[in-house]
RODO-960033 format. One record per residue (C-alpha): x, y, z; residue in three letters; residue number from 0. Coordinates in nm, 3 decimals, always signed. Example, Ala and Ser with C-alpha at 12.3 -4.5 7.8 and 13.67 -1.06 7.14 Angstrom:
BEGIN
      east     north        up   res     n
    +1.230    -0.450    +0.780   ALA     0
    +1.367    -0.106    +0.714   SER     1
//
This chain:
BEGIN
      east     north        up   res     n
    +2.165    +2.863    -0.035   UNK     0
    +2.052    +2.984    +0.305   UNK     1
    +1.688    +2.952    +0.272   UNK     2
    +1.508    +2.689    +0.534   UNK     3
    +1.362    +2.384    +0.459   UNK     4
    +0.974    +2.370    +0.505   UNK     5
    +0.884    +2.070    +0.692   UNK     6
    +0.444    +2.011    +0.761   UNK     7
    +0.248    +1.775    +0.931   UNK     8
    -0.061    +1.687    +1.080   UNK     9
    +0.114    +1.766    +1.436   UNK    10
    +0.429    +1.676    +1.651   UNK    11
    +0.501    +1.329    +1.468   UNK    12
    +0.663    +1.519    +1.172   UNK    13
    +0.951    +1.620    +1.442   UNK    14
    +1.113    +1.274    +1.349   UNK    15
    +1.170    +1.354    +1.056   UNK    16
    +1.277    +1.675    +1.150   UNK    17
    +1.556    +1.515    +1.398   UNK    18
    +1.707    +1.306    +1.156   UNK    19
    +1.719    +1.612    +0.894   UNK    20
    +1.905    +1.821    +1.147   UNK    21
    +2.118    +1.516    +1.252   UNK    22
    +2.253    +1.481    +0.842   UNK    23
    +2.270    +1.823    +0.758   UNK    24
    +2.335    +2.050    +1.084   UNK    25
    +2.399    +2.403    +0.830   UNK    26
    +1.999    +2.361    +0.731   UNK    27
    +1.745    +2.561    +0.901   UNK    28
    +1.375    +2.422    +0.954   UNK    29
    +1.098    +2.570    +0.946   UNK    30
    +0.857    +2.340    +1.106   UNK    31
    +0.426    +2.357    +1.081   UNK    32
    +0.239    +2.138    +1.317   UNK    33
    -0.145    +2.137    +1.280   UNK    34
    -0.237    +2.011    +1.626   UNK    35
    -0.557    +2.166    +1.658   UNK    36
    -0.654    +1.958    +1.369   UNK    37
    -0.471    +1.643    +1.434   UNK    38
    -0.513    +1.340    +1.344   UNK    39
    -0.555    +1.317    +0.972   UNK    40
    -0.590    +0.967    +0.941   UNK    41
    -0.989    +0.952    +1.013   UNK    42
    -1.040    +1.272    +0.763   UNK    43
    -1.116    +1.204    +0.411   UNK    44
    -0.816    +1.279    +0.212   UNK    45
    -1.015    +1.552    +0.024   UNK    46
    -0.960    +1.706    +0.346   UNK    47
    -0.621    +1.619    +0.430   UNK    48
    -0.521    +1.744    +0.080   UNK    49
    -0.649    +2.069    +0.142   UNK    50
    -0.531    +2.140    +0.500   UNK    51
    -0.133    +2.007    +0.323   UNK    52
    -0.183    +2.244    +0.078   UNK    53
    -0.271    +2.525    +0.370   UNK    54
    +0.076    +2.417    +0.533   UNK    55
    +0.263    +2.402    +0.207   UNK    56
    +0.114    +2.766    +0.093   UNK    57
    +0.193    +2.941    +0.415   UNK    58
    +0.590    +2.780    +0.413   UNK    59
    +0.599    +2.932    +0.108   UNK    60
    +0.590    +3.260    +0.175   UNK    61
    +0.869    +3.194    +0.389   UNK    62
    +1.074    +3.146    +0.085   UNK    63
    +1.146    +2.770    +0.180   UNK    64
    +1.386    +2.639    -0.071   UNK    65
    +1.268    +2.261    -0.043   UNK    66
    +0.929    +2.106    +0.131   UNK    67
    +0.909    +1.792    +0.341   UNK    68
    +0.557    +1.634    +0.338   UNK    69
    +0.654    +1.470    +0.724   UNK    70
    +0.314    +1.311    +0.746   UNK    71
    +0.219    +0.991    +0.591   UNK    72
    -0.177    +1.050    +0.548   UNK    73
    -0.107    +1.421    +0.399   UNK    74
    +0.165    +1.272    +0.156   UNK    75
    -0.074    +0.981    -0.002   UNK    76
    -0.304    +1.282    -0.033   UNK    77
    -0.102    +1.567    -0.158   UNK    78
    +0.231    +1.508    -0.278   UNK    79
    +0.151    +1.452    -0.656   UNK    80
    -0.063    +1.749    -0.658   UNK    81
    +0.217    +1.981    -0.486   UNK    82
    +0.531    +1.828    -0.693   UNK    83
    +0.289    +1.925    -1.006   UNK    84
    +0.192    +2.248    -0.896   UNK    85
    +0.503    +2.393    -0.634   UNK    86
    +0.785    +2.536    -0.794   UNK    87
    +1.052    +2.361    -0.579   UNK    88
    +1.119    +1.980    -0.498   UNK    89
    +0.855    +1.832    -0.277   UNK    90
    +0.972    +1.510    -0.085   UNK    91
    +0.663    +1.290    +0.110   UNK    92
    +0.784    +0.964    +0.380   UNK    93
    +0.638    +0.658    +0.187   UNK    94
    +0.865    +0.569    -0.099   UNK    95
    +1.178    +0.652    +0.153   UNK    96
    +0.997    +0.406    +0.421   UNK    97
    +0.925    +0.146    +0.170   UNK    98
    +1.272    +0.169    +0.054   UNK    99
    +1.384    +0.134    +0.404   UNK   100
    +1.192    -0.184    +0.423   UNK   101
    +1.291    -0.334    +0.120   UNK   102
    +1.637    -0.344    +0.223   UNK   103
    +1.575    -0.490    +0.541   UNK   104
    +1.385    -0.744    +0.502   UNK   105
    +1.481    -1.102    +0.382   UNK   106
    +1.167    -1.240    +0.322   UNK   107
    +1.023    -0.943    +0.115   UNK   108
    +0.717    -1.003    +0.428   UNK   109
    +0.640    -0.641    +0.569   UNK   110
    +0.426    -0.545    +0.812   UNK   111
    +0.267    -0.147    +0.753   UNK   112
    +0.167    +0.037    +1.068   UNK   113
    -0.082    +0.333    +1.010   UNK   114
    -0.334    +0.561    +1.042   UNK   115
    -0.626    +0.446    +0.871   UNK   116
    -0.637    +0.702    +0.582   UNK   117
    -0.277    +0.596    +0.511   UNK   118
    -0.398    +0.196    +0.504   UNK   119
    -0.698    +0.307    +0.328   UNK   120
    -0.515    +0.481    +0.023   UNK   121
    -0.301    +0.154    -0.039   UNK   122
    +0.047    +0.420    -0.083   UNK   123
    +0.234    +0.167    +0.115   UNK   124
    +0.128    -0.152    -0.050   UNK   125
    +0.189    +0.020    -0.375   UNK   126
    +0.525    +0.189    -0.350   UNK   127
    +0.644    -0.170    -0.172   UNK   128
    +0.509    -0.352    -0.429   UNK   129
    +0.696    -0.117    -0.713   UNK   130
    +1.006    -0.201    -0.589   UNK   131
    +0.977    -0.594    -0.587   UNK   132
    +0.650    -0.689    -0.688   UNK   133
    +0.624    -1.005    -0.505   UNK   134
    +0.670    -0.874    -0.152   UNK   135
    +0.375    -0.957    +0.086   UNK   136
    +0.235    -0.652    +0.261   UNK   137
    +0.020    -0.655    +0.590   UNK   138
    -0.147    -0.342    +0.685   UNK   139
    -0.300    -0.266    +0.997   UNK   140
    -0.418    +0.104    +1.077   UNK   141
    -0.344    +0.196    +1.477   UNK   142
    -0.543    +0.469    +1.536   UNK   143
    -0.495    +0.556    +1.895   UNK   144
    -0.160    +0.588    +1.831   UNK   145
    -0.167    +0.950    +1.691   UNK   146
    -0.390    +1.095    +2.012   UNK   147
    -0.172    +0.887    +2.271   UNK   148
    +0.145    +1.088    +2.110   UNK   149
    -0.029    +1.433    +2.085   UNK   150
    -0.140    +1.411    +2.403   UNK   151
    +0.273    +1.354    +2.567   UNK   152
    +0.118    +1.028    +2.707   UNK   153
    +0.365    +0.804    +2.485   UNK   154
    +0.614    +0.673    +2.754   UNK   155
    +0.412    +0.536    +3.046   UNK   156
    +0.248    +0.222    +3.114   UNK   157
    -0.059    +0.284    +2.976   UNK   158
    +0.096    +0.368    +2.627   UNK   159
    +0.293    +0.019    +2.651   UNK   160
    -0.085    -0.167    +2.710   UNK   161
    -0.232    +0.043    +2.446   UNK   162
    +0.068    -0.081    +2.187   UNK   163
    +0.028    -0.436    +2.293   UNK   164
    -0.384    -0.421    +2.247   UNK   165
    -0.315    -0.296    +1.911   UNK   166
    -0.100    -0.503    +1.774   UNK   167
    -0.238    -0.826    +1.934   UNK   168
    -0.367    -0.946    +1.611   UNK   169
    -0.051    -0.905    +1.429   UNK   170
    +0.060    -1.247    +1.657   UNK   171
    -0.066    -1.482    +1.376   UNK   172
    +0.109    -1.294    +1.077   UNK   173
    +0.479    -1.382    +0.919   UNK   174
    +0.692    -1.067    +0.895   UNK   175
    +1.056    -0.990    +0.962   UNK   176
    +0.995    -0.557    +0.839   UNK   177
    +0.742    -0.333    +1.025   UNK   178
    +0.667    -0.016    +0.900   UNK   179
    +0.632    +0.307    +1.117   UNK   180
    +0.379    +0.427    +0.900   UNK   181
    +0.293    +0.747    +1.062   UNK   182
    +0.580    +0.985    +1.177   UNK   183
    +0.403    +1.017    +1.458   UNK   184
    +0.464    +0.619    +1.607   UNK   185
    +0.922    +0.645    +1.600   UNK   186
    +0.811    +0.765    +1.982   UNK   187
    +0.616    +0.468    +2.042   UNK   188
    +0.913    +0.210    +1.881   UNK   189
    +1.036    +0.098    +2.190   UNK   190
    +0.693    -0.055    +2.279   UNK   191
    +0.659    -0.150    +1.939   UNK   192
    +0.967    -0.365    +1.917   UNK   193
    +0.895    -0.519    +2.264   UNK   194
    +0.582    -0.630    +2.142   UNK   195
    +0.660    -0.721    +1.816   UNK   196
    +0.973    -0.932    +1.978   UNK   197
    +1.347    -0.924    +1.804   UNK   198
    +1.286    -1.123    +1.481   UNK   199
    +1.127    -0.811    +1.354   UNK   200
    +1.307    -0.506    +1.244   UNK   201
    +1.105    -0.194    +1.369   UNK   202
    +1.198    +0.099    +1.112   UNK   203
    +1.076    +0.435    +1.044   UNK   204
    +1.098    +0.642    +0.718   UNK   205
    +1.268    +0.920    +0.871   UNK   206
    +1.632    +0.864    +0.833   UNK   207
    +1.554    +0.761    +0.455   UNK   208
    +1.352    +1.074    +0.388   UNK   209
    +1.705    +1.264    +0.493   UNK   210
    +1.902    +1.075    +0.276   UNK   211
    +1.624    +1.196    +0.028   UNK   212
    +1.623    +1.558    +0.138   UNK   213
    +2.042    +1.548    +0.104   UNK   214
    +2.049    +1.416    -0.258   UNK   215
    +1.820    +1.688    -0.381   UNK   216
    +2.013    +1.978    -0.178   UNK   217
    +2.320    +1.836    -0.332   UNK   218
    +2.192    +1.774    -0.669   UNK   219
    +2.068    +2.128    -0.725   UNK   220
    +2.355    +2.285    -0.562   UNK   221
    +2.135    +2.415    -0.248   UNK   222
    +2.344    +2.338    +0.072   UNK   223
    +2.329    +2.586    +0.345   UNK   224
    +2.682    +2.750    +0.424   UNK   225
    +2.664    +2.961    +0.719   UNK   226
    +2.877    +3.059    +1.000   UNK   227
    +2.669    +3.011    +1.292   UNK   228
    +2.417    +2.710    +1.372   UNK   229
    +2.075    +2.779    +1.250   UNK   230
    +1.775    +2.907    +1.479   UNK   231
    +1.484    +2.668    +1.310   UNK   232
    +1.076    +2.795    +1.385   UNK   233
    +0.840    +2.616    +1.451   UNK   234
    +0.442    +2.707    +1.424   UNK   235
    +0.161    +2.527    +1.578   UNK   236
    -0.228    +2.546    +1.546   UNK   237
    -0.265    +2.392    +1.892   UNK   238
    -0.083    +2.409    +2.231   UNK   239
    +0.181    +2.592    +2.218   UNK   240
    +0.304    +2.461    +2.574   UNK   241
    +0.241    +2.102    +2.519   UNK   242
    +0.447    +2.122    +2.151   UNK   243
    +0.726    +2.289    +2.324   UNK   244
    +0.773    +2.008    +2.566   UNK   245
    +0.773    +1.735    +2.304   UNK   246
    +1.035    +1.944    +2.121   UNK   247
    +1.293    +1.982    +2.395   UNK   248
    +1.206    +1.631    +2.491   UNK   249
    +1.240    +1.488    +2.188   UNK   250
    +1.494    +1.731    +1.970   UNK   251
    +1.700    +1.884    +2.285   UNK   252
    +1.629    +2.225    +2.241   UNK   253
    +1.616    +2.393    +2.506   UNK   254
    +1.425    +2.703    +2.406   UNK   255
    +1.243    +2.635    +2.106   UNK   256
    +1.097    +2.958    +1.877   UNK   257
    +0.759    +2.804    +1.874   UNK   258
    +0.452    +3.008    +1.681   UNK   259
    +0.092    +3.044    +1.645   UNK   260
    -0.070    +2.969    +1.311   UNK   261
    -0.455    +2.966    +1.256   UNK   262
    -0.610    +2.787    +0.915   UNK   263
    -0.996    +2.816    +0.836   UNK   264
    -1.190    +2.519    +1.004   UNK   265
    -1.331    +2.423    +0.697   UNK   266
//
């Protein structure tokens, strides 16, 4: 089945996920929605962030998307219930696969959650961790300068590498061997992260999990792509066209990405 796979987030953080869904399944095509302009969710109230998901997830829709990735941790505590209820095809959000991640990398069941501060706020982490083995201890900590630094393209200089260390200064008196990318936006900030976090910690992200996720359901209802050629994936923006296009081909390798303009109501 040819049709793309819808992938939204709050802006160019969802592109890890994306990566690691074109990585596992080259034949798929993306079609990608970045809402920049509006960026960051995590200070919003999740009122908020569930309506501007469910703006993303209506207009992939009428692209015929056959599956839709919720690539934004804030957006899926708010919305993914509400879409998997209400959408008529599978709807996959980044917590449960990151907390599954950690689970099964960690020894001491001690995790550390990095996120935006709706994300912390709604408890999704603590929760889905805590449903898999109940006796895990989970420290949260919302970073959120993170999101802005990334947006910006500011993530690989000095002053990013200060700004990571500032934040997570007052993890130094916690005991964790599992952090938590909690925010697709922060895999382009890991380096930093590990550095400051040292090597008895094991940095990880949700993304590759959320593939793994995205593969089972393709193969489970029969929906994998077969097509001769390699697919051309879109991807729409409501912000800078320019600066998304450089953190694509930075960060994907494409060298001449089909990037769009999409407008929402400000509301």
């Amino acid at each position: 089945m040819n049709a793309p796979i819808g992938v939204i987030d709050s802006g160019v953080g969802g592109l890890t996920v994306a990566k690691e869904i074109m990585k596992l399944l080259p034949n798929e095509q993306i079609y990608y929605i970045g809402d920049n302009a509006r960026c960051p969710y995590g200070p919003r109230p999740l009122s908020q962030v569930r309506k501007y998901t469910w703006q993303m997830a209506n207009a992939l829709m009428k692209k015929n998307i056959k599956m839709l990735v919720i690539a934004c941790n804030t957006a899926t505590a708010a919305a993914l219930y509400s879409l998997q209820k209400r959408l008529p095809i599978p709807v996959i959000g980044v917590i449960f696969p990151g907390a599954r991640a950690a689970i099964k990398s960690s020894s001491t069941k001690r995790i550390a959650v990095l996120g935006t501060s709706g994300t912390v706020q709604s408890g999704a982490y603590e929760k889905a961790i805590k449903s898999l083995v109940s006796s895990s201890h989970v420290v949260q900590l919302a970073c959120p300068r993170f999101v802005p630094l990334v947006e910006s393209d500011e993530y690989e200089g000095d002053f990013a590498r200060r700004l990571v260390r500032e934040t997570l200064a007052c993890l130094a008196e916690e005991s964790f061997d599992t952090a938590i990318l909690g925010c697709t936006h922060y895999p382009l900030l890991q380096g930093f992260v590990e550095e400051t976090l040292g090597s008895g910690v094991c940095v990880l992200s949700s993304a590759q999990e959320t593939a793994k996720d995205v593969e089972q359901h393709l193969a489970f209802n029969h929906q994998f792509a077969s097509r001769q050629k390699p697919p051309v994936h879109h991807f729409y923006t409501t912000g800078s066209g320019p600066i998304f296009a450089d953190i694509i081909r930075k960060w994907l390798a494409i060298e001449e990405p089909l990037i769009h303009s999409i407008r929402f109501s400000k509301a």
